[in-house]
PAZAPA-4460 file (N, C-alpha, C; in steps of 0.05 Angstrom, whole numbers, plus 32768, in hexadecimal, padded with zeros to 4 digits):
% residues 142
    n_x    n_y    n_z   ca_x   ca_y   ca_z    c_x    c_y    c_z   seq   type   mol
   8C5D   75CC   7D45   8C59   75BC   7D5C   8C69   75C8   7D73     1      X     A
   8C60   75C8   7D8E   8C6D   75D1   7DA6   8C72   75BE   7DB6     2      X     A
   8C86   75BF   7DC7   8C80   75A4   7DD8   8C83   75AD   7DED     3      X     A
   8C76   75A1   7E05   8C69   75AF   7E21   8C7F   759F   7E31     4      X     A
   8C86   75B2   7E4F   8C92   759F   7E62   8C81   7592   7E6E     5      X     A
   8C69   7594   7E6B   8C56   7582   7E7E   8C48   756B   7E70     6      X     A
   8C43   755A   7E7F   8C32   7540   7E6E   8C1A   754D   7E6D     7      X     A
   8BFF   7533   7E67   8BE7   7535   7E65   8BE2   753D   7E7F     8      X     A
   8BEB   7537   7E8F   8BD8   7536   7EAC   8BDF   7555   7EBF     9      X     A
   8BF3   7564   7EB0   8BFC   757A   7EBE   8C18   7577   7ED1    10      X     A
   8C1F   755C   7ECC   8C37   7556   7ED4   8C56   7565   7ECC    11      X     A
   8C6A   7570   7ED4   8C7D   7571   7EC6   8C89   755C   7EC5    12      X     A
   8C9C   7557   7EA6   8C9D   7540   7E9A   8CBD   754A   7E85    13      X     A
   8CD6   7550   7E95   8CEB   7558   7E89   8CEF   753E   7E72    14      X     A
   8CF4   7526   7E71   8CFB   750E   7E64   8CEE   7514   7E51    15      X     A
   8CD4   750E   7E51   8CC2   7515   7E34   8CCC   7530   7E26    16      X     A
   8CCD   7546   7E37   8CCA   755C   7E2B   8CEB   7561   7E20    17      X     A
   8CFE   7551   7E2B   8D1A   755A   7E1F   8D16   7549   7DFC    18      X     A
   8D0F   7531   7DFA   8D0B   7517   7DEB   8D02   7523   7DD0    19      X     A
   8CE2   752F   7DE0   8CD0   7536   7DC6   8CDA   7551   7DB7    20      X     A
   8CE8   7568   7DD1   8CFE   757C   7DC7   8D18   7574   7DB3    21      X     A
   8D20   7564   7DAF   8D35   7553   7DA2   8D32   7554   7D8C    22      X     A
   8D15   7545   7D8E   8D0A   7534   7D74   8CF8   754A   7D5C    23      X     A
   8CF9   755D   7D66   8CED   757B   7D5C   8D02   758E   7D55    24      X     A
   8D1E   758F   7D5D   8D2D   7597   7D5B   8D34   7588   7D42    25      X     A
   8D35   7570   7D3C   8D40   7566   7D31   8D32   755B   7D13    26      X     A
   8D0F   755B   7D19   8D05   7562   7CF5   8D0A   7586   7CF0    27      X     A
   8D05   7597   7CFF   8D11   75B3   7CF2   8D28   75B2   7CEA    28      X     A
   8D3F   75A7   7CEF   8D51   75A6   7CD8   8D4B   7597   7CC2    29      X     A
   8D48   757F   7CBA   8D3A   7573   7CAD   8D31   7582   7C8D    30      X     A
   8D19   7597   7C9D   8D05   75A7   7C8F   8D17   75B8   7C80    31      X     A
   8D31   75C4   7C91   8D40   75DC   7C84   8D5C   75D9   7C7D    32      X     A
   8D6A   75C5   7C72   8D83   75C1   7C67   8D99   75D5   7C70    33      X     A
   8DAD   75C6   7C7C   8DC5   75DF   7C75   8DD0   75E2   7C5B    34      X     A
   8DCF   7601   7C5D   8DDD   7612   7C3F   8DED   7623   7C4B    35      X     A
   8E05   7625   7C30   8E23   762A   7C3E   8E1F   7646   7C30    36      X     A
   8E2D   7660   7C3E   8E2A   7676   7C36   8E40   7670   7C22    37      X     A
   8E41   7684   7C06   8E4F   7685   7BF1   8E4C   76A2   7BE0    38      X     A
   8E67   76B0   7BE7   8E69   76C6   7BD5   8E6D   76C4   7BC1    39      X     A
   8E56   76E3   7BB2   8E53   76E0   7B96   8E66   76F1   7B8C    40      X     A
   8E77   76EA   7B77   8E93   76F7   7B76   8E86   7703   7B57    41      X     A
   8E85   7720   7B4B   8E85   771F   7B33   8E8B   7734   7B2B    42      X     A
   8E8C   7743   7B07   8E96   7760   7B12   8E76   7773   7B16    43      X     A
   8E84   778B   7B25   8E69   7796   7B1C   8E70   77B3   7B0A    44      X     A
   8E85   77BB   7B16   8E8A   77E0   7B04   8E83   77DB   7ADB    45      X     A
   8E88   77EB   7AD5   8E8B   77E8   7AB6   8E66   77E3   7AAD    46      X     A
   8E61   77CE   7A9F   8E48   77CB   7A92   8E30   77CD   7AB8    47      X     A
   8E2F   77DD   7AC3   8E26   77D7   7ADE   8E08   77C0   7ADF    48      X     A
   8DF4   77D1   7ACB   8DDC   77BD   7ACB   8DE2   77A7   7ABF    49      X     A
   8DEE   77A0   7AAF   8DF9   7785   7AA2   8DFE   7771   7AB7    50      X     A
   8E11   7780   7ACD   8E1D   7778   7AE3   8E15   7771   7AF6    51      X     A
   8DFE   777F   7AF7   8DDE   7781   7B0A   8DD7   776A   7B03    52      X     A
   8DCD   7760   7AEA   8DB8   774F   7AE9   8DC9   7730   7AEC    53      X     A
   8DEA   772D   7AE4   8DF9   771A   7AE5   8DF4   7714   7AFF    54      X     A
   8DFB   771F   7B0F   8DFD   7719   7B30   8DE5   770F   7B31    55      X     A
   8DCB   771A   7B35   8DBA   7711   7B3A   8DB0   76F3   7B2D    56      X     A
   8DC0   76EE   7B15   8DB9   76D1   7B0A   8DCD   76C3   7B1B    57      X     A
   8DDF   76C0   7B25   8DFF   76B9   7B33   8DEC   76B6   7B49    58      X     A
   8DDF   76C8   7B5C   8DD4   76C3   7B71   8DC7   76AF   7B6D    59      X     A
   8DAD   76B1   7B5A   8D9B   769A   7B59   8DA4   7680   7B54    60      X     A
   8DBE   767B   7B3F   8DCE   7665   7B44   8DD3   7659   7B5D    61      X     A
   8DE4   7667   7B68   8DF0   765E   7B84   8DCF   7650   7B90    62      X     A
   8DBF   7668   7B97   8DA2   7652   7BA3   8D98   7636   7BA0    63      X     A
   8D96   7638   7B79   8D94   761C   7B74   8DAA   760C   7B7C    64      X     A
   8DC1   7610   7B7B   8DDE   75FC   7B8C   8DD3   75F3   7BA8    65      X     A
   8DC1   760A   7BB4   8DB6   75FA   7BD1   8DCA   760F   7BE5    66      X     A
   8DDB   7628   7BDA   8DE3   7637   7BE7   8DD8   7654   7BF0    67      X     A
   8DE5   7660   7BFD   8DDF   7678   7C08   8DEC   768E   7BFB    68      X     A
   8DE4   76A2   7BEE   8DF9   76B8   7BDC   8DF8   76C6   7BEB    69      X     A
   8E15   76D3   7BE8   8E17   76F1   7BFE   8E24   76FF   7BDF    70      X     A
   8E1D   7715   7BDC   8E24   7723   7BBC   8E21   7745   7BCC    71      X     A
   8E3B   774B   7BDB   8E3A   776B   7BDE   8E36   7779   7BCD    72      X     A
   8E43   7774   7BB8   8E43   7786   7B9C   8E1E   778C   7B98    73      X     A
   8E0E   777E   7BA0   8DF7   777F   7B94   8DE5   7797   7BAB    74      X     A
   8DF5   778B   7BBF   8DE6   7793   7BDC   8DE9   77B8   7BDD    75      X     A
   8E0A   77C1   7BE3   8E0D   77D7   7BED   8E0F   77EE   7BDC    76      X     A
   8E0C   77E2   7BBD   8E08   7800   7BAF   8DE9   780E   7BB0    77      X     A
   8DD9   77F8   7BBC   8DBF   77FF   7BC3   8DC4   781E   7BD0    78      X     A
   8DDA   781E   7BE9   8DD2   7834   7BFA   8DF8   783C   7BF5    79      X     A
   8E0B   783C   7BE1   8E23   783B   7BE2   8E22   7851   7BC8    80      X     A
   8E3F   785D   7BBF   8E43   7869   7BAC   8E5C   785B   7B9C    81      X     A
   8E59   784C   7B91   8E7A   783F   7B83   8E86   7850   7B7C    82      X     A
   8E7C   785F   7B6B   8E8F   7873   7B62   8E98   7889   7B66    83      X     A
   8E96   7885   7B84   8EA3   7895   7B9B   8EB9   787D   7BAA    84      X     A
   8EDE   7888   7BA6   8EEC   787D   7BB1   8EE7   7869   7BCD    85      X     A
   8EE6   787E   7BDD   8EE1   787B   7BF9   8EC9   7866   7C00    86      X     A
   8EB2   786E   7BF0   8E9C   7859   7BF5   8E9D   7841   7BEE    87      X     A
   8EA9   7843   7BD9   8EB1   7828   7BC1   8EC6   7815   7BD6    88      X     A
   8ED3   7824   7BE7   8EF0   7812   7BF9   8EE6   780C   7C11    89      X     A
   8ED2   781F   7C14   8EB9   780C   7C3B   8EAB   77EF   7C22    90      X     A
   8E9D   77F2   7C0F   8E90   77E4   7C09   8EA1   77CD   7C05    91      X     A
   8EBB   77CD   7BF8   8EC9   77B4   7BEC   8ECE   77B0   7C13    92      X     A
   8ED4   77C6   7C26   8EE3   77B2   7C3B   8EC0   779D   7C4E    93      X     A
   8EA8   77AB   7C46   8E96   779A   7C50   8E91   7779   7C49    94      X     A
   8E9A   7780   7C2C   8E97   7772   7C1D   8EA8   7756   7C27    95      X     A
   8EC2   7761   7C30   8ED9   774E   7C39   8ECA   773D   7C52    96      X     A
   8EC0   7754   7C59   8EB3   7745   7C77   8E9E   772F   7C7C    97      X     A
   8E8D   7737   7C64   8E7C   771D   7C59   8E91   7708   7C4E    98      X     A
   8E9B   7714   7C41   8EAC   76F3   7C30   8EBF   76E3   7C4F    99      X     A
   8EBF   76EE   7C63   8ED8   76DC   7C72   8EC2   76D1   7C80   100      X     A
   8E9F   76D0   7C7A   8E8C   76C4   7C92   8E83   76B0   7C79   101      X     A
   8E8E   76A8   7C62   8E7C   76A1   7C50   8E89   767A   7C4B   102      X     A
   8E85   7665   7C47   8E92   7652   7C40   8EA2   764F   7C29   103      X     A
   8E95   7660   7C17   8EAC   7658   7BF3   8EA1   767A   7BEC   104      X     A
   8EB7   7678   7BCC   8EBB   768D   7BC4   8EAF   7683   7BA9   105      X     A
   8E97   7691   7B99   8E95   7689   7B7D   8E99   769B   7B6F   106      X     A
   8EAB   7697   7B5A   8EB0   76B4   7B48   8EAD   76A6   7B24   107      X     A
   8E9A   76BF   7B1C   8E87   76BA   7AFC   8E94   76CD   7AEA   108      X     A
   8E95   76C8   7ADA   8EA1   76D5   7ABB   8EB2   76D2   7AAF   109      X     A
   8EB7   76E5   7AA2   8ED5   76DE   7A91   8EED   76F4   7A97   110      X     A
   8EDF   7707   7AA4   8EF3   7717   7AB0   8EF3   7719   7ACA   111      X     A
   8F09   7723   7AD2   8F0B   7724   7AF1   8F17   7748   7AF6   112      X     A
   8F03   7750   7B04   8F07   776C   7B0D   8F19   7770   7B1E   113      X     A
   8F23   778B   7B29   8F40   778A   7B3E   8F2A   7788   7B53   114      X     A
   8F13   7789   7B55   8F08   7785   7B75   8EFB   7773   7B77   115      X     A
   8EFA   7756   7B5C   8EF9   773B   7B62   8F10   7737   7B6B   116      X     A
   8F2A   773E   7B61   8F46   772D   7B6A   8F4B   7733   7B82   117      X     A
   8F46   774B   7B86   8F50   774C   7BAD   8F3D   7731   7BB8   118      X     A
   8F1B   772C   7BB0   8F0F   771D   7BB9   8F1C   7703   7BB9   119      X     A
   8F23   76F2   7BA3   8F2F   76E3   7B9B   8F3B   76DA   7BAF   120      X     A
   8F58   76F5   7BB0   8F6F   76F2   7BC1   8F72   76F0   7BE6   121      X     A
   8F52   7701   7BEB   8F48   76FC   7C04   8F42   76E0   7C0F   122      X     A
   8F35   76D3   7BF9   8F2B   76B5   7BFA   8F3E   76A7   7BF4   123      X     A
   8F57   76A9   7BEF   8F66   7693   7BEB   8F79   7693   7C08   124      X     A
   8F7F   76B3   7C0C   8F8A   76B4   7C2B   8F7D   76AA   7C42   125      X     A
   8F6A   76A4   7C39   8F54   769F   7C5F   8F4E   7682   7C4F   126      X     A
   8F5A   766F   7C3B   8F58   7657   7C3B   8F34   764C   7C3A   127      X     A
   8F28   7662   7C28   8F0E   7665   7C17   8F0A   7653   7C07   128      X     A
   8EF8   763D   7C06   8EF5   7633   7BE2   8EE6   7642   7BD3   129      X     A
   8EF5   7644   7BBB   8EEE   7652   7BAB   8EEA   7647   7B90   130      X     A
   8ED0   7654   7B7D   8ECB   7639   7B6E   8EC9   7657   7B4F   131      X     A
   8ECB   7646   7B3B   8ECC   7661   7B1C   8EB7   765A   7B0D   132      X     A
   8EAA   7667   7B05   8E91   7657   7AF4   8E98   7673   7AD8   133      X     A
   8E8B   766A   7ACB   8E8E   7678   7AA4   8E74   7689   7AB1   134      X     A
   8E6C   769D   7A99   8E50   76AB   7A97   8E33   7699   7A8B   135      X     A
   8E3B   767C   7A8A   8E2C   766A   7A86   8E24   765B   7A9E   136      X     A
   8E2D   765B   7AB8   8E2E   764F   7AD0   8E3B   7633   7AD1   137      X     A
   8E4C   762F   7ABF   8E56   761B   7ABE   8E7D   7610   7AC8   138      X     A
   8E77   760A   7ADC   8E99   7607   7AEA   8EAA   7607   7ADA   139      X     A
   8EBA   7619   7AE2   8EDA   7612   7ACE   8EEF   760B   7AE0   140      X     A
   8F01   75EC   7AD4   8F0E   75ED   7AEA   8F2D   75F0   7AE9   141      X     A
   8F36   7604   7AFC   8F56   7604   7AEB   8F6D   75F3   7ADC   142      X     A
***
Protein backbone atom coordinates (compact mmCIF):
# COMPACT_ATOMS: atom_id res chain seq x y z
CA UNK A 1 0.00 0.00 0.00
CA UNK A 2 1.24 3.68 -0.71
CA UNK A 3 -0.17 6.56 0.68
CA UNK A 4 -0.60 9.75 -1.44
CA UNK A 5 -0.24 13.46 -0.23
CA UNK A 6 -3.22 14.25 -2.13
CA UNK A 7 -6.92 13.42 -1.43
CA UNK A 8 -9.47 12.15 -3.94
CA UNK A 9 -10.05 15.40 -5.48
CA UNK A 10 -6.31 16.32 -6.22
CA UNK A 11 -6.14 18.26 -3.16
CA UNK A 12 -2.98 18.27 -1.01
CA UNK A 13 -3.95 16.79 2.18
CA UNK A 14 -0.69 16.77 4.78
CA UNK A 15 -3.14 15.54 7.98
CA UNK A 16 -4.35 12.53 6.13
CA UNK A 17 -1.22 11.80 4.57
CA UNK A 18 1.05 12.21 7.90
CA UNK A 19 -1.98 9.85 9.88
CA UNK A 20 -2.33 7.21 7.18
CA UNK A 21 1.85 7.45 6.95
CA UNK A 22 1.87 6.53 10.71
CA UNK A 23 -0.50 3.94 10.53
CA UNK A 24 1.59 2.07 7.66
CA UNK A 25 4.60 2.61 9.37
CA UNK A 26 3.27 1.08 12.03
CA UNK A 27 1.55 -2.47 10.61
CA UNK A 28 5.24 -2.89 8.82
CA UNK A 29 6.60 -3.34 12.02
CA UNK A 30 3.99 -5.42 13.11
CA UNK A 31 4.66 -7.75 9.94
CA UNK A 32 8.55 -7.86 10.88
CA UNK A 33 9.43 -8.34 14.65
CA UNK A 34 12.54 -7.04 16.21
CA UNK A 35 15.46 -9.62 16.36
CA UNK A 36 18.46 -8.96 18.43
CA UNK A 37 21.78 -9.69 16.65
CA UNK A 38 23.60 -12.67 18.54
CA UNK A 39 27.08 -14.02 18.06
CA UNK A 40 27.67 -17.46 17.27
CA UNK A 41 30.53 -18.40 19.51
CA UNK A 42 31.94 -21.98 18.66
CA UNK A 43 35.17 -23.73 17.91
CA UNK A 44 36.08 -24.04 14.49
CA UNK A 45 40.09 -25.20 13.98
CA UNK A 46 40.66 -29.02 14.78
CA UNK A 47 37.67 -31.37 13.45
CA UNK A 48 36.94 -28.18 10.80
CA UNK A 49 33.80 -29.84 8.90
CA UNK A 50 32.48 -31.18 12.11
CA UNK A 51 32.83 -27.55 13.08
CA UNK A 52 31.27 -26.46 9.87
CA UNK A 53 28.20 -28.24 10.22
CA UNK A 54 27.92 -27.39 14.35
CA UNK A 55 27.80 -23.72 13.59
CA UNK A 56 25.55 -23.96 11.06
CA UNK A 57 23.00 -25.99 13.42
CA UNK A 58 23.92 -23.08 16.34
CA UNK A 59 22.95 -20.62 13.61
CA UNK A 60 19.68 -22.25 12.82
CA UNK A 61 19.07 -22.37 16.60
CA UNK A 62 19.57 -18.86 17.31
CA UNK A 63 16.77 -18.20 14.18
CA UNK A 64 14.29 -20.36 15.76
CA UNK A 65 15.04 -18.19 19.28
CA UNK A 66 13.63 -15.29 16.88
CA UNK A 67 17.33 -14.04 16.66
CA UNK A 68 19.80 -12.82 14.24
CA UNK A 69 23.28 -14.94 13.98
CA UNK A 70 26.38 -13.25 13.09
CA UNK A 71 28.94 -16.56 13.04
CA UNK A 72 32.44 -15.00 11.45
CA UNK A 73 33.97 -18.25 11.83
CA UNK A 74 31.54 -19.49 9.14
CA UNK A 75 31.67 -16.29 7.03
CA UNK A 76 35.49 -15.38 6.40
CA UNK A 77 37.21 -18.67 5.84
CA UNK A 78 35.04 -18.55 2.74
CA UNK A 79 37.57 -15.95 1.31
CA UNK A 80 40.24 -16.16 4.56
CA UNK A 81 43.21 -18.67 5.17
CA UNK A 82 43.18 -19.78 9.03
CA UNK A 83 46.02 -21.35 8.81
CA UNK A 84 47.84 -18.57 7.92
CA UNK A 85 48.87 -16.52 11.17
CA UNK A 86 48.30 -13.15 9.89
CA UNK A 87 44.94 -13.97 8.20
CA UNK A 88 43.68 -16.02 11.06
CA UNK A 89 44.43 -12.40 13.46
CA UNK A 90 42.42 -9.85 10.66
CA UNK A 91 39.76 -12.56 10.81
CA UNK A 92 39.52 -13.01 14.77
CA UNK A 93 39.99 -8.87 14.85
CA UNK A 94 36.72 -8.65 12.22
CA UNK A 95 35.21 -10.90 14.06
CA UNK A 96 35.58 -8.59 17.33
CA UNK A 97 33.97 -5.99 15.31
CA UNK A 98 30.81 -7.91 14.67
CA UNK A 99 30.61 -9.09 18.24
CA UNK A 100 30.77 -5.27 19.78
CA UNK A 101 27.50 -4.51 17.11
CA UNK A 102 25.79 -7.67 18.33
CA UNK A 103 23.27 -7.79 21.61
CA UNK A 104 24.43 -11.21 23.44
CA UNK A 105 27.16 -13.58 23.10
CA UNK A 106 26.11 -17.48 22.61
CA UNK A 107 28.78 -19.92 23.15
CA UNK A 108 28.02 -24.09 22.31
CA UNK A 109 30.07 -27.08 23.40
CA UNK A 110 32.02 -28.52 25.70
CA UNK A 111 35.14 -26.97 24.86
CA UNK A 112 36.21 -23.63 24.61
CA UNK A 113 38.94 -22.71 22.07
CA UNK A 114 41.67 -19.83 22.82
CA UNK A 115 39.70 -17.80 20.06
CA UNK A 116 36.30 -18.50 21.84
CA UNK A 117 37.93 -17.11 25.15
CA UNK A 118 39.32 -13.95 23.80
CA UNK A 119 35.51 -13.89 22.44
CA UNK A 120 34.12 -14.63 25.70
CA UNK A 121 36.47 -12.12 27.30
CA UNK A 122 35.58 -9.43 24.65
CA UNK A 123 31.88 -9.88 25.70
CA UNK A 124 32.23 -9.72 29.14
CA UNK A 125 34.46 -6.39 28.83
CA UNK A 126 31.88 -4.41 26.63
CA UNK A 127 29.18 -5.73 29.29
CA UNK A 128 27.70 -8.40 26.44
CA UNK A 129 25.09 -11.01 27.55
CA UNK A 130 26.29 -13.88 27.08
CA UNK A 131 24.43 -17.12 27.20
CA UNK A 132 26.29 -21.28 27.14
CA UNK A 133 24.31 -23.83 25.63
CA UNK A 134 25.80 -27.93 25.59
CA UNK A 135 26.10 -29.53 21.89
CA UNK A 136 22.47 -30.45 22.51
CA UNK A 137 21.25 -26.74 22.45
CA UNK A 138 20.29 -26.85 25.70
CA UNK A 139 21.32 -23.84 28.34
CA UNK A 140 23.70 -24.49 30.91
CA UNK A 141 23.62 -22.32 33.66
CA UNK A 142 26.61 -21.53 35.82
Amino acid sequence: MSVSKFNAEGYHDPTTYEALSNWEREEKKKSRPYRPLVFICSPFSGDVAGNIANARRFCRFAVEQGMIPVAPHLHYPQFMDDSDKEQRELGLFFGTVWLRKCDALWFFGDRISAGMKKEIQTARRHSIHIKQFNNNLEEVTP
